[in-house]
PyMOL CGO cylinders between C-alpha atoms (Angstrom):
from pymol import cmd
from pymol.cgo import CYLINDER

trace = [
    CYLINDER, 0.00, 0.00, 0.00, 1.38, 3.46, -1.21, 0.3, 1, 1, 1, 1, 1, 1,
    CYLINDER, 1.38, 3.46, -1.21, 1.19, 6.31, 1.60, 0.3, 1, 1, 1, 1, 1, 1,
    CYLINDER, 1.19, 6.31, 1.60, -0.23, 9.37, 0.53, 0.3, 1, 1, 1, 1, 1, 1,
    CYLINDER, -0.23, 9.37, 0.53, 1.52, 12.64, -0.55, 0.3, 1, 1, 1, 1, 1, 1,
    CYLINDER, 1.52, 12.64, -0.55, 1.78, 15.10, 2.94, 0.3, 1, 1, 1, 1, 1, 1,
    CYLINDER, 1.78, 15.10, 2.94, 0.16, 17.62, 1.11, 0.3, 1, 1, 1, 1, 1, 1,
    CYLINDER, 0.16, 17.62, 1.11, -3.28, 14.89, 0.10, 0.3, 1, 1, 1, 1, 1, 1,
    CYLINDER, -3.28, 14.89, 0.10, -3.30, 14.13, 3.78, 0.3, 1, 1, 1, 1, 1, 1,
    CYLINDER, -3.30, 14.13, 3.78, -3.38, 17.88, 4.41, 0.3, 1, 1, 1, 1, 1, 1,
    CYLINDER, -3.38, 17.88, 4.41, -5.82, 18.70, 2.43, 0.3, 1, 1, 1, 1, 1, 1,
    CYLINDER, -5.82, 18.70, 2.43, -7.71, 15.48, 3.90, 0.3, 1, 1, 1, 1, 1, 1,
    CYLINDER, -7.71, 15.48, 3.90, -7.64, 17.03, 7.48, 0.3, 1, 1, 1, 1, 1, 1,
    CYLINDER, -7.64, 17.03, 7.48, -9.29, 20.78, 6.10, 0.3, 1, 1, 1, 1, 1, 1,
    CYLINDER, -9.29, 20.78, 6.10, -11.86, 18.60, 4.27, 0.3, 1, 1, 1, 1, 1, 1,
    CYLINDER, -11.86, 18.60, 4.27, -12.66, 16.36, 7.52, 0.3, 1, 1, 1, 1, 1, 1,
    CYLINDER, -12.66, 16.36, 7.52, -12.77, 20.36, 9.54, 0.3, 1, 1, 1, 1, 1, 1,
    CYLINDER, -12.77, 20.36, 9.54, -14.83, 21.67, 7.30, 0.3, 1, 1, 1, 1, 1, 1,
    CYLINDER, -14.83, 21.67, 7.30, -17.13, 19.05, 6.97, 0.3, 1, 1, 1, 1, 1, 1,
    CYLINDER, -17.13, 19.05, 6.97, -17.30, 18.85, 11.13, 0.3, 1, 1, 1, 1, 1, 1,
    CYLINDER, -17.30, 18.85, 11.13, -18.03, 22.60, 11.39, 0.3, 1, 1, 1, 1, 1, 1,
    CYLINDER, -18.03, 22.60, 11.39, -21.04, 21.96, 8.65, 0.3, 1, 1, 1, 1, 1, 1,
    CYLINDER, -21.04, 21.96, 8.65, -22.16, 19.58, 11.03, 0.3, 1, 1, 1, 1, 1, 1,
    CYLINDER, -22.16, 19.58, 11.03, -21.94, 21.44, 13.71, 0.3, 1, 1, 1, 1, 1, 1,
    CYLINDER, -21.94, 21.44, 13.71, -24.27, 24.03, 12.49, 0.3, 1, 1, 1, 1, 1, 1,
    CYLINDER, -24.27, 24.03, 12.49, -26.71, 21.63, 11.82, 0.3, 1, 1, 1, 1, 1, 1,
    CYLINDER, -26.71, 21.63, 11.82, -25.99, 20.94, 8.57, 0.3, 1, 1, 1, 1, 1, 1,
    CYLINDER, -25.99, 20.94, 8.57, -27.16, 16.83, 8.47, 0.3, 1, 1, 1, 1, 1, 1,
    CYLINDER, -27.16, 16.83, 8.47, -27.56, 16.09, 4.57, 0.3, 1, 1, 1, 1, 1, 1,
    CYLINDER, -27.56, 16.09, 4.57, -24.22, 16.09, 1.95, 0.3, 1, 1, 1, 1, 1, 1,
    CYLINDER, -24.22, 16.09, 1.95, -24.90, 15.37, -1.44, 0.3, 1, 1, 1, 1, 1, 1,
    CYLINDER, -24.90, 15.37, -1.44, -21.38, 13.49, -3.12, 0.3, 1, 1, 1, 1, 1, 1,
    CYLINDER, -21.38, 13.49, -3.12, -20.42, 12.90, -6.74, 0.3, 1, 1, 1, 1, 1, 1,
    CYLINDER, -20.42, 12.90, -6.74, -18.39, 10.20, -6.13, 0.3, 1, 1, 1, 1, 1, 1,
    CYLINDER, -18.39, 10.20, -6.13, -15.91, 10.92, -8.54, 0.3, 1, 1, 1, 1, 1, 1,
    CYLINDER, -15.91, 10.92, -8.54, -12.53, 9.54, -7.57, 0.3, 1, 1, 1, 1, 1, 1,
    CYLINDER, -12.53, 9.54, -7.57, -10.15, 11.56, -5.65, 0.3, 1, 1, 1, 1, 1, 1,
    CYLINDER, -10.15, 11.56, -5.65, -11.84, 14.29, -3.19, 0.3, 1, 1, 1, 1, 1, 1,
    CYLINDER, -11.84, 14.29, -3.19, -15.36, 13.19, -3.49, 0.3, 1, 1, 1, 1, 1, 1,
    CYLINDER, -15.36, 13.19, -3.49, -14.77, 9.86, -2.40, 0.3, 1, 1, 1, 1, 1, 1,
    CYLINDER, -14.77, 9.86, -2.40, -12.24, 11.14, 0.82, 0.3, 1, 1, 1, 1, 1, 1,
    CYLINDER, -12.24, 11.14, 0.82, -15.45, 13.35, 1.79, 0.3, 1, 1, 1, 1, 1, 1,
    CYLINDER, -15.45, 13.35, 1.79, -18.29, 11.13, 1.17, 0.3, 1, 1, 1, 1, 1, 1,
    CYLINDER, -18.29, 11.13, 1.17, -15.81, 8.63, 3.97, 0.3, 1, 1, 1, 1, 1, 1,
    CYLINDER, -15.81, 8.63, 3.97, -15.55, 11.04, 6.02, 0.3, 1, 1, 1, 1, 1, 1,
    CYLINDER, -15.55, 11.04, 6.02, -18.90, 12.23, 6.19, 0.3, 1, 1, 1, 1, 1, 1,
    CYLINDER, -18.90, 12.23, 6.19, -19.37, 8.06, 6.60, 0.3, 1, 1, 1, 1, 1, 1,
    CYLINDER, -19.37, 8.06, 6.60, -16.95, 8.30, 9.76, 0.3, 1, 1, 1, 1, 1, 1,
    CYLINDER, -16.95, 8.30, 9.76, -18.55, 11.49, 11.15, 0.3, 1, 1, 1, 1, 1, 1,
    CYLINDER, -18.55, 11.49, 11.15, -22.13, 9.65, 10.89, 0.3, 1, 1, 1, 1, 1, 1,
    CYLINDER, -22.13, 9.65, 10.89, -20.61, 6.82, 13.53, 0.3, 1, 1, 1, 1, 1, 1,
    CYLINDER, -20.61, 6.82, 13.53, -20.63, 9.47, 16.09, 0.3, 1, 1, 1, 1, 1, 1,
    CYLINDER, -20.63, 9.47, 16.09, -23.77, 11.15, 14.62, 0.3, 1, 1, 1, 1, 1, 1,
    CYLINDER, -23.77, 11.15, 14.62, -26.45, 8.99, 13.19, 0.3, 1, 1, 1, 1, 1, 1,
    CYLINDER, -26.45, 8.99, 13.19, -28.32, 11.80, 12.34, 0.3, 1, 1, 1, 1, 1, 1,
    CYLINDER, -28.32, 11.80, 12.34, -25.82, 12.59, 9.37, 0.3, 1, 1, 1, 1, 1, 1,
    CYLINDER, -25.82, 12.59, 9.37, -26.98, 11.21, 5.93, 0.3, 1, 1, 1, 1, 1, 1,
    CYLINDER, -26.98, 11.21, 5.93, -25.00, 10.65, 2.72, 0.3, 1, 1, 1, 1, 1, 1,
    CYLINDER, -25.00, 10.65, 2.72, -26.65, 11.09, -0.63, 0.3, 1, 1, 1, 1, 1, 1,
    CYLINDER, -26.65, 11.09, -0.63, -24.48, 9.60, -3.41, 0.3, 1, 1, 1, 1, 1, 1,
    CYLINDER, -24.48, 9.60, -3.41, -25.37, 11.31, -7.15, 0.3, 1, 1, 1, 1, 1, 1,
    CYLINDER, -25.37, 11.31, -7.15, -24.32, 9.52, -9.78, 0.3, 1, 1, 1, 1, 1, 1,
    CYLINDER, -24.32, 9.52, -9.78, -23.94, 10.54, -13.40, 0.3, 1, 1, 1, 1, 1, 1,
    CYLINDER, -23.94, 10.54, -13.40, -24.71, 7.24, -14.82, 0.3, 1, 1, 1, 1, 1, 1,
    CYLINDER, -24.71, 7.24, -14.82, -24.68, 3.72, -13.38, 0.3, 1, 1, 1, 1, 1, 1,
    CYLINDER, -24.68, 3.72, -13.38, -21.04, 2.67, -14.60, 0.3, 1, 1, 1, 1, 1, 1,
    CYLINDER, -21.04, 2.67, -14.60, -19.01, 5.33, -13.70, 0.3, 1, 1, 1, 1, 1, 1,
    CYLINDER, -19.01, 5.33, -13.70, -15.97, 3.50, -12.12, 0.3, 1, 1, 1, 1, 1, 1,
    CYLINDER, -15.97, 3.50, -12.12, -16.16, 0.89, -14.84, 0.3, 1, 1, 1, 1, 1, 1,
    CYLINDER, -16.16, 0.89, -14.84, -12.68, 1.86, -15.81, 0.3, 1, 1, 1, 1, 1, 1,
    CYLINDER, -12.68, 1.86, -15.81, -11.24, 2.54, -12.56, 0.3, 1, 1, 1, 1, 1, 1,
    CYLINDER, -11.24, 2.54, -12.56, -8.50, 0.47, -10.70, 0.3, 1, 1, 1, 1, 1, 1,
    CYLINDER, -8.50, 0.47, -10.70, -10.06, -2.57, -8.38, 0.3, 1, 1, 1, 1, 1, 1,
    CYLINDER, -10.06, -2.57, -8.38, -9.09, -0.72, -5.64, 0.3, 1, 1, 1, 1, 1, 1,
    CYLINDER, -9.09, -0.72, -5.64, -11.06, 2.19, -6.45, 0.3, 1, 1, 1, 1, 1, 1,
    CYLINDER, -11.06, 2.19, -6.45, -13.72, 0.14, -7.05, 0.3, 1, 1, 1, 1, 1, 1,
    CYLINDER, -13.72, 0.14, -7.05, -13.63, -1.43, -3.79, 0.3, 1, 1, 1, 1, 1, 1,
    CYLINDER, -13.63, -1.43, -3.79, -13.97, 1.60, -2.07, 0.3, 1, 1, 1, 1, 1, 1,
    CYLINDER, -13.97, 1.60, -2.07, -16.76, 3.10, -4.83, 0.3, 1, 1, 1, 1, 1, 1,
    CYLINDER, -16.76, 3.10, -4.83, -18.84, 0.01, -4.17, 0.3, 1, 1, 1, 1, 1, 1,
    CYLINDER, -18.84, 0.01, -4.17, -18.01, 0.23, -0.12, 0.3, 1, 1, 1, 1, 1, 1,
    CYLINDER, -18.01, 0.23, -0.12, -18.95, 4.02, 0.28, 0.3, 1, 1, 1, 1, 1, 1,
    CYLINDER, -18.95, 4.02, 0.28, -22.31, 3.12, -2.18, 0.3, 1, 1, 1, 1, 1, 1,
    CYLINDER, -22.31, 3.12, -2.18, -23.59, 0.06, 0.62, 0.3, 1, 1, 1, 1, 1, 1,
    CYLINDER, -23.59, 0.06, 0.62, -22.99, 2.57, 3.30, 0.3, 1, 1, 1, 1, 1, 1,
    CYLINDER, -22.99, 2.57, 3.30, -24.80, 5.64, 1.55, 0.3, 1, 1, 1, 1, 1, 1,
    CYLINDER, -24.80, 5.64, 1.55, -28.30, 6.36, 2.60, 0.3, 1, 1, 1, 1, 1, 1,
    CYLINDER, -28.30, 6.36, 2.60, -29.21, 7.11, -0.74, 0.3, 1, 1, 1, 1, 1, 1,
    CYLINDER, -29.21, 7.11, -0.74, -28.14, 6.60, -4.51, 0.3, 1, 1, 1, 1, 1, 1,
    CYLINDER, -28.14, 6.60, -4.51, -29.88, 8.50, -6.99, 0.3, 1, 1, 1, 1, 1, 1,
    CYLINDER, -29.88, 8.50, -6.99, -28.69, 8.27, -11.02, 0.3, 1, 1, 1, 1, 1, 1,
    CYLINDER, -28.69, 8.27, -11.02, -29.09, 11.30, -12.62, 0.3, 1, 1, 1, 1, 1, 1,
    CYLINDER, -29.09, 11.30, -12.62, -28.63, 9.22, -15.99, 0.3, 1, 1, 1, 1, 1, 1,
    CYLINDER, -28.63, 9.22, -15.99, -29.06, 5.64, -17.26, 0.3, 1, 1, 1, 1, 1, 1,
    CYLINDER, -29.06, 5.64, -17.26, -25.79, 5.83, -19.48, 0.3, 1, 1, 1, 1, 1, 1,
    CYLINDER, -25.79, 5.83, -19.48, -22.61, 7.57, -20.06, 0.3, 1, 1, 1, 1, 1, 1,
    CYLINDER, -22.61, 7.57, -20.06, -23.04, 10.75, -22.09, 0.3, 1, 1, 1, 1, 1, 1,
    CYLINDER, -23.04, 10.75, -22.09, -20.68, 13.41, -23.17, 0.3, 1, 1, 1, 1, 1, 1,
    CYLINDER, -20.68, 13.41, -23.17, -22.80, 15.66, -20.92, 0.3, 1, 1, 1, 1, 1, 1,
    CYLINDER, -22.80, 15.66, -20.92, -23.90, 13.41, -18.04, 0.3, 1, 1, 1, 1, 1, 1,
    CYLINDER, -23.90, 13.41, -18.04, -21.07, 15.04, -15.43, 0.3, 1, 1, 1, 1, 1, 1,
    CYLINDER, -21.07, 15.04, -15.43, -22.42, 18.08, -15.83, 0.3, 1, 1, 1, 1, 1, 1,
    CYLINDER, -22.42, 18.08, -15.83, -26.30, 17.13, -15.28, 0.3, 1, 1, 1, 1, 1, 1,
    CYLINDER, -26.30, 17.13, -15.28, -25.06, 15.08, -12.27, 0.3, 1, 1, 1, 1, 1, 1,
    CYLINDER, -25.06, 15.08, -12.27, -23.37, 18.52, -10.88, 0.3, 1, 1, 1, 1, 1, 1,
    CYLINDER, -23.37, 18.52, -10.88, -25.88, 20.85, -11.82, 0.3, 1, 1, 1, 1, 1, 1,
    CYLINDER, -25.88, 20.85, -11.82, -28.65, 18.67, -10.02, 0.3, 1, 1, 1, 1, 1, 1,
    CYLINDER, -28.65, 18.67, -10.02, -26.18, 18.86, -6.98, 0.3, 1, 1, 1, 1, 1, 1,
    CYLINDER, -26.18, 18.86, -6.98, -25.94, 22.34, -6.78, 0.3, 1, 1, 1, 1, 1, 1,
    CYLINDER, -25.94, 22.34, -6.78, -30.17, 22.63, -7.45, 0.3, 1, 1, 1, 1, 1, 1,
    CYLINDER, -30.17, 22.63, -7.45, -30.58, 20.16, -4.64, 0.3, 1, 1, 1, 1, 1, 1,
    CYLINDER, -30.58, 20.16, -4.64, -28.24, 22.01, -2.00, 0.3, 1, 1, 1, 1, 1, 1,
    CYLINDER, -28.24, 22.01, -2.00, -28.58, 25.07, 0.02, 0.3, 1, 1, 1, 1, 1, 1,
    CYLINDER, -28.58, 25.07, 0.02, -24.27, 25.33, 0.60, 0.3, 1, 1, 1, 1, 1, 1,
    CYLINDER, -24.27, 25.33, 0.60, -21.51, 24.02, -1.88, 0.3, 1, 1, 1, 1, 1, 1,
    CYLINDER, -21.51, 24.02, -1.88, -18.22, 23.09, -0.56, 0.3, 1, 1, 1, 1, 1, 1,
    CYLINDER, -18.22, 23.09, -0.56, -15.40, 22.81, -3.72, 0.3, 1, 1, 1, 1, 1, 1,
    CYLINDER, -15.40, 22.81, -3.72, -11.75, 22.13, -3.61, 0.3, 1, 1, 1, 1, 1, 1,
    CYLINDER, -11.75, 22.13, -3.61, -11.16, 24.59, -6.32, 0.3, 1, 1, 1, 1, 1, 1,
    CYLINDER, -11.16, 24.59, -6.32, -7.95, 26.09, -7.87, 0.3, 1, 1, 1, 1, 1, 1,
    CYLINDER, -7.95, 26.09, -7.87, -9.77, 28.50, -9.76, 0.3, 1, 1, 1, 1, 1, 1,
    CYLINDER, -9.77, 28.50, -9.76, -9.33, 26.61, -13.33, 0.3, 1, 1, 1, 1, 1, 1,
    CYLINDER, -9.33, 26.61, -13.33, -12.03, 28.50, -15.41, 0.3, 1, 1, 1, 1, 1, 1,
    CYLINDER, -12.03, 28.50, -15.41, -12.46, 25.81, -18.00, 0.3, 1, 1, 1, 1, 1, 1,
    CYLINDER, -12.46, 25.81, -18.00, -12.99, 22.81, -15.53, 0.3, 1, 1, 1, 1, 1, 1,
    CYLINDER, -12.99, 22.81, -15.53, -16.44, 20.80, -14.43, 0.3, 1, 1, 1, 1, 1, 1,
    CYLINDER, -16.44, 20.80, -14.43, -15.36, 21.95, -10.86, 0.3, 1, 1, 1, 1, 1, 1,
    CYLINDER, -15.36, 21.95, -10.86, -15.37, 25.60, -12.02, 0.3, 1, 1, 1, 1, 1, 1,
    CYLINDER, -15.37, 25.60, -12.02, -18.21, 25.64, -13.98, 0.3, 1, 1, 1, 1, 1, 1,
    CYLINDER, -18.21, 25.64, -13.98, -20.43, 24.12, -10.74, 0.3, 1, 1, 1, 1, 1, 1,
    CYLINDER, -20.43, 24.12, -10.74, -18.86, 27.34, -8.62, 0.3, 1, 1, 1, 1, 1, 1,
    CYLINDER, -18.86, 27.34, -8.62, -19.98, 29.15, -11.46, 0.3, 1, 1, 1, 1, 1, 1,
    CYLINDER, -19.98, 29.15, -11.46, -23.88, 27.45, -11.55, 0.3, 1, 1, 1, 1, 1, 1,
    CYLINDER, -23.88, 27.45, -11.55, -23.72, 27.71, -7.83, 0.3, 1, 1, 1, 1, 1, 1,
    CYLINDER, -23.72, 27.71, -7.83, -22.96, 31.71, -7.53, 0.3, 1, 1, 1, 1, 1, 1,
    CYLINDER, -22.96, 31.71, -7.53, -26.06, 31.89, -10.31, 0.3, 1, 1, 1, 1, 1, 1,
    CYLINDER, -26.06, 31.89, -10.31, -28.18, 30.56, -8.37, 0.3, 1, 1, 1, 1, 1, 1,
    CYLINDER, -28.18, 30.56, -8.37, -27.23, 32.22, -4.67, 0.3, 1, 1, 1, 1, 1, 1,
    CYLINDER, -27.23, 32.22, -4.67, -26.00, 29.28, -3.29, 0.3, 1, 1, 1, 1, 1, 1,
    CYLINDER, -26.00, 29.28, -3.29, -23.70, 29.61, 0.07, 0.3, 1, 1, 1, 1, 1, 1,
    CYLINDER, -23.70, 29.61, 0.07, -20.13, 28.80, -1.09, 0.3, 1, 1, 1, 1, 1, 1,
    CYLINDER, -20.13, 28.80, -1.09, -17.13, 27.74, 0.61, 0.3, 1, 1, 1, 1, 1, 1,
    CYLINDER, -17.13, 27.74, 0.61, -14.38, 26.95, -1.48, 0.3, 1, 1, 1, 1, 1, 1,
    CYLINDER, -14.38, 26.95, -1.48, -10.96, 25.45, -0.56, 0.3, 1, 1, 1, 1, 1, 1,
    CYLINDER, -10.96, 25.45, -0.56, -7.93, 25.98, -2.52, 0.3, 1, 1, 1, 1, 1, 1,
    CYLINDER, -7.93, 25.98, -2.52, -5.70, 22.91, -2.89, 0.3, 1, 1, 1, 1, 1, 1,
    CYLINDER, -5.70, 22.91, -2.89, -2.91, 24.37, -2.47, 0.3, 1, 1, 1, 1, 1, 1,
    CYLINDER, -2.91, 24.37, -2.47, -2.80, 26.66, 0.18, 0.3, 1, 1, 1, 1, 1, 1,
    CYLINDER, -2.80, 26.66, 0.18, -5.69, 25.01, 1.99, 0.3, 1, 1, 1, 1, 1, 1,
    CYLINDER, -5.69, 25.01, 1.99, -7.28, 28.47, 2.58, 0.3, 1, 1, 1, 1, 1, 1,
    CYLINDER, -7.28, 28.47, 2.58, -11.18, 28.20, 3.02, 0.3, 1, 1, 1, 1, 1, 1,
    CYLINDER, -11.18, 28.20, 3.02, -12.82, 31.26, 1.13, 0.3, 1, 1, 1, 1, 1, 1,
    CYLINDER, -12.82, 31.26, 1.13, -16.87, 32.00, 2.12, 0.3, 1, 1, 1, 1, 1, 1,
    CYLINDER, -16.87, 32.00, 2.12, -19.54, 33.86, 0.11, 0.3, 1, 1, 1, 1, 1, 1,
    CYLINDER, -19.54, 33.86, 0.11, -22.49, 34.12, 2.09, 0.3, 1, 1, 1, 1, 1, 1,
    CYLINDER, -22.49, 34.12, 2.09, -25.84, 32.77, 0.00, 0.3, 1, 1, 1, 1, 1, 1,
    CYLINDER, -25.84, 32.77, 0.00, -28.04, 35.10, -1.10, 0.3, 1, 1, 1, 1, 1, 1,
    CYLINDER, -28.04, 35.10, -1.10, -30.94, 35.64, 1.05, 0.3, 1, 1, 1, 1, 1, 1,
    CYLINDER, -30.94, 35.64, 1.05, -33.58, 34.72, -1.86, 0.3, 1, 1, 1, 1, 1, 1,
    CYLINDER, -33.58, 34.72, -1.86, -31.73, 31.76, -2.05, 0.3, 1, 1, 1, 1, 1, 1,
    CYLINDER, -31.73, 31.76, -2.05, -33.94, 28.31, -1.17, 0.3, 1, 1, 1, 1, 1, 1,
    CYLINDER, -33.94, 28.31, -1.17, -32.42, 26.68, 1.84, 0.3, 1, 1, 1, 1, 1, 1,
    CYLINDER, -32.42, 26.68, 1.84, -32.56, 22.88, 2.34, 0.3, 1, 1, 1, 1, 1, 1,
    CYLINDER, -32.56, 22.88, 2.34, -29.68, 22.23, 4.60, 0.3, 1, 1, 1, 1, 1, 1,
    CYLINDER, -29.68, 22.23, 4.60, -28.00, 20.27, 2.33, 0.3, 1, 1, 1, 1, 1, 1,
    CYLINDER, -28.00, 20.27, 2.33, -24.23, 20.54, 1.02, 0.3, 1, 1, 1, 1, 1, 1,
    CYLINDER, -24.23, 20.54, 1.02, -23.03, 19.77, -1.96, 0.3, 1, 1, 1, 1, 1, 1,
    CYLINDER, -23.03, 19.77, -1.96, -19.29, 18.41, -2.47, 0.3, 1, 1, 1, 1, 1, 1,
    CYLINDER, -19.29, 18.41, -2.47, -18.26, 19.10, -6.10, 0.3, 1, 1, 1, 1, 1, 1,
    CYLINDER, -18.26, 19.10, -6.10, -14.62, 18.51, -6.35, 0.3, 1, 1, 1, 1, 1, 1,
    CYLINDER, -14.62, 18.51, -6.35, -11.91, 17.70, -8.75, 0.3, 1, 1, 1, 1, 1, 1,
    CYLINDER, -11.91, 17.70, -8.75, -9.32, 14.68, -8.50, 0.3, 1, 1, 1, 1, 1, 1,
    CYLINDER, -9.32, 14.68, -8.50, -6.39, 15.77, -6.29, 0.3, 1, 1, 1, 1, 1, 1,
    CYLINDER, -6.39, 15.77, -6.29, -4.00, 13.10, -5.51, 0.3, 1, 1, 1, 1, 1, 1,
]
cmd.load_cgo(trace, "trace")
């Protein structure tokens, strides 16, 4: 087994923080992609939280039923482990299509009240286009950059619909 980069385990323990203090404000749905990389690290630890909170649900959107096909067995294993433990799996799409990543983010952000994105600002990315959907529609944002691990806020707008769920849109890190 390969140990992870300092800087992955770093950004691990702001993820875990943030995802505590959302809790702690009584924050008690989160909404994953379950892409690989940093949806999968915050859909487990949203899974690790819920042993001390049972009140904490995971909701695990998925583009299309397939989507770690092509992914190592390892990835798999935890894909398929995190999906047994979730207390709900909704497709947004039978199949792949060219757009179904983008229908399974947008339905994210419509379904949440907050989004929380590891972002590095890439303008031409799925990650950056969801910020972007999410700021259109008033959405509370807190955004973590990768690299420095700073947390940024915007405040939602108040005409905003709140449903006191988060939204975890992030890209592949490590």
């Amino acid at each position: 087994m390969t140990k992870a980069p300092p800087d992955c385990v770093l950004l691990k323990e702001v993820l875990a923080a943030q995802i505590s203090a959302l809790a702690e404000q009584g924050v008690t749905d989160f909404l994953s992609g379950m892409a690989q990389g940093v949806d999968l690290w915050c859909a487990q630890i949203v899974l690790d939280l819920k042993k001390k909170n049972p009140a904490l649900k995971l909701h695990a959107i998925l583009p299309c039923e397939g989507q770690e096909s092509k992914w190592s067995v390892s990835a798999r294993e935890i894909y398929h482990s995190i999906l047994e433990q979730a207390d709900e799996v909704v497709y947004v799409g039978q199949e792949y299509s060219r757009g179904c990543m983008l229908e399974r983010n947008r339905y994210m952000v419509e379904q949440a009240s907050i989004l929380l994105a590891v972002y590095n600002g890439a303008y031409r990315s799925g990650t950056g286009m969801t910020v972007r959907y999410a700021q259109q529609l008033k959405k509370e944002l807190y955004i973590l950059a990768p690299v420095t691990r700073d947390v940024t806020h915007e405040p939602a707008n108040v005409d905003a619909v709140s449903s006191k769920k988060p939204v975890e849109i992030f890209p592949s890190m490590c």
